[in-house]
N, C-alpha and C positions, 0 to 999 in steps of 0.2 A: 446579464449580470454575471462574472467572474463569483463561481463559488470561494477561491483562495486569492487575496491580496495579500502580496509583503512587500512593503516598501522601508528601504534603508533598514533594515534591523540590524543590529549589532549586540555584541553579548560577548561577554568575559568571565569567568569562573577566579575568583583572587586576579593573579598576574596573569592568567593563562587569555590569553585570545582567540577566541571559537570559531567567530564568525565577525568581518565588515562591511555594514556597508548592501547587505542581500535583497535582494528584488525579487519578484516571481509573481505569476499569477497562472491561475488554473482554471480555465473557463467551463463553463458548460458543456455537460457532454464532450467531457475533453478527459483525457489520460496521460499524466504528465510525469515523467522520471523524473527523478534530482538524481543522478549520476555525478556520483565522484569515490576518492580513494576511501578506505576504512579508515574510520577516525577521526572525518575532515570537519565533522560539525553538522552532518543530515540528521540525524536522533534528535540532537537539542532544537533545529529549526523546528521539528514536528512537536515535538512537545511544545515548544513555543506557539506553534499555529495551534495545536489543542489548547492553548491556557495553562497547561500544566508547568511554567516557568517563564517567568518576564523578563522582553530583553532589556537590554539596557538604552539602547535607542532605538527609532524607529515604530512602524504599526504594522499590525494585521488586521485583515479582517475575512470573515468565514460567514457563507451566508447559509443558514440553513442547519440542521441538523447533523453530527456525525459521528462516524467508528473511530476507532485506533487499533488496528493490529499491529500487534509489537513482534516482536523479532522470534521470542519464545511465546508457544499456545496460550500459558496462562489458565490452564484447566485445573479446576478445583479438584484434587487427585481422590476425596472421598466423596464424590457424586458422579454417577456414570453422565452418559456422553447427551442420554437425554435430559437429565438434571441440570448438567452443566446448560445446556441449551435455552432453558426457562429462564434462565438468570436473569438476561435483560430486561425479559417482561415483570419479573421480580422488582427488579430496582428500581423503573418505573413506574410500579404501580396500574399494570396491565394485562387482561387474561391473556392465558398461554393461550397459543396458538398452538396445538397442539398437531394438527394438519400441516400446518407451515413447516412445523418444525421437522416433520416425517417428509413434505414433499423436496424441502432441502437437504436432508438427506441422502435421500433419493438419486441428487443431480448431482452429488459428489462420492456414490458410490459403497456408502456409509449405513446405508438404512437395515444392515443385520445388526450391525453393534451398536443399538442405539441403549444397549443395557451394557455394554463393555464400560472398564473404568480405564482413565487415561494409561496406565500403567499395562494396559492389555495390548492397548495401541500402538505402532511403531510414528516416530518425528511427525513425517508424510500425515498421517493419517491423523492425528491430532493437530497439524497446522490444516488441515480441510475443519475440521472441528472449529476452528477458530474463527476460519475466514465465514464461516458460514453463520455464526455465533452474532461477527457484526454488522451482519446483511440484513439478520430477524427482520426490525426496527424498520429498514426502508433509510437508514441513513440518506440525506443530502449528500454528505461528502463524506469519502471512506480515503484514510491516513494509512498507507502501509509501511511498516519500518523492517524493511527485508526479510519477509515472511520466509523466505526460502531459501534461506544463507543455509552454509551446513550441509544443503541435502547433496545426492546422485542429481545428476547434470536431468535425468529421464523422469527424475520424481519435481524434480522443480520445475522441466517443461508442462508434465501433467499438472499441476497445480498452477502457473499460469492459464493454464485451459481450461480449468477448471471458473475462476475467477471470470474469465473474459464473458464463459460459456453462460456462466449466474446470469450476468450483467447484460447478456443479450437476449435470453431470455426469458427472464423475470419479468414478465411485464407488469406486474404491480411496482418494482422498484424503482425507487425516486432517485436512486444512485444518479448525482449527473457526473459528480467534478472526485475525481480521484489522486491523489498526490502517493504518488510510488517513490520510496527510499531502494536507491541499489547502489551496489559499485562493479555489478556486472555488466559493460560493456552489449554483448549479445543481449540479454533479461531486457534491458531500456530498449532497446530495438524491437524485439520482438513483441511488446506488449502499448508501446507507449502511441501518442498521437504528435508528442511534444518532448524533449528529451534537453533539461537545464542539467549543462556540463559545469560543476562547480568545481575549484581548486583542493588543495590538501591545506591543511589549517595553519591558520584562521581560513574560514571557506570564505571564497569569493567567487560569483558569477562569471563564469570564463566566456561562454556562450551558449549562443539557444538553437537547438539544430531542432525545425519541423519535418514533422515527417508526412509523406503524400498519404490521403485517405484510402484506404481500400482494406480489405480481411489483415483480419487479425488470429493469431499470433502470425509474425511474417515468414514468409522462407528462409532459412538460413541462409541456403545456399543461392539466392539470386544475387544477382549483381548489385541491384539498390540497396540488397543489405550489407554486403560489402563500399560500397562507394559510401553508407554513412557511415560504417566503422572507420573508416579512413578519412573522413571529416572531424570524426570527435577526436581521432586521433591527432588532429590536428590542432586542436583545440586545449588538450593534456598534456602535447608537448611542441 
């Protein structure tokens, strides 16, 4: 069973036209880009797939449990880093995990500043805060809406690594189905299993380029990851 279904959705803001017409799905144990230009309408799909906004046509559907990391941390700036961390279990109505919380720390390098407040922190080091924030839980499905826009090319490869590194091994997490918002070209490459190339707006599905199973993040510099840069590119123009 496909953690993300969309079929046909569409959405308009007044006159403006966002998106027509969108399809996608994101299977199991699957890692999927939405690659396209800034602006094109990925934010509003996801918020769409999260409930947080109805299209105007069309359905979803989401099976399971899930996160949303948004573009900025979202860290409550008067609670440190381990406060902020409780939240979830907070909102749910669930003891901290207090162990969990020190051992994901841990795996993203974090575990001195668990009393640091966000403001102590540099971008980098509060979006690990984040990603790690909506792993707590076990999430089904985790929604990322370009966690890593903004940063050094080196702090956003580490943070991809990071991500990948959780998800392989965690083995209590139920993570299967993951939907990645990017408009970086290389980032969908390197991280993805499935890579949907959507237009500039209104977004529409241009094509779907799979990508062969093997380690992750991939080499920049081998050939296959060249021969699909030059396929998407094919695709955008």
């Amino acid at each position: 069973m496909a953690g993300i279904i969309v079929r046909n959705v569409s959405k308009s803001f007044a006159s403006l036209r966002v998106m027509e017409d969108v399809s996608l799905e994101v299977g199991k144990d699957e890692i999927v880009c939405l690659l396209g230009p800034s602006g094109c309408g990925k934010t509003t799909l996801l918020r769409i797939i999260a409930k947080l906004i109805e299209p105007d046509t069309g359905t979803v559907e989401m099976n399971g449990t899930f996160s949303f990391v948004f573009q900025d941390p979202r860290l409550l700036f008067w609670k440190n880093v381990e406060r902020n961390l409780e939240i979830p279990y907070l909102l749910q109505g669930k003891k901290i995990d207090k162990d969990r919380i020190q051992k994901l720390l841990v795996s993203v390098g974090l575990e001195k500043f668990s009393n640091f407040y966000p403001n102590q922190l540099s971008l980098g080091m509060k979006q690990r805060v984040a990603i790690i924030r909506a792993l707590l839980l076990d999430p089904e499905v985790l929604l990322l809406d370009e966690p890593f826009r903004g940063l050094d090319i080196k702090i956003q490869e580490s943070l991809e690594d990071d991500v990948l590194l959780l998800l392989k091994s965690n083995k209590r997490a139920r993570t299967k189905s993951i939907l990645f918002v990017t408009h970086s070209i290389e980032e969908s490459i390197r991280v993805a299993d499935k890579i949907i190339v959507a237009s500039k707006s209104p977004m529409k599905v241009l094509g779907t380029v799979r990508m062969p199973h093997g380690t992750k993040p991939r080499d920049a510099y081998s050939s296959e990851f060249w021969d699909t840069k030059r396929e998407i590119y094919g695709y955008l123009h």
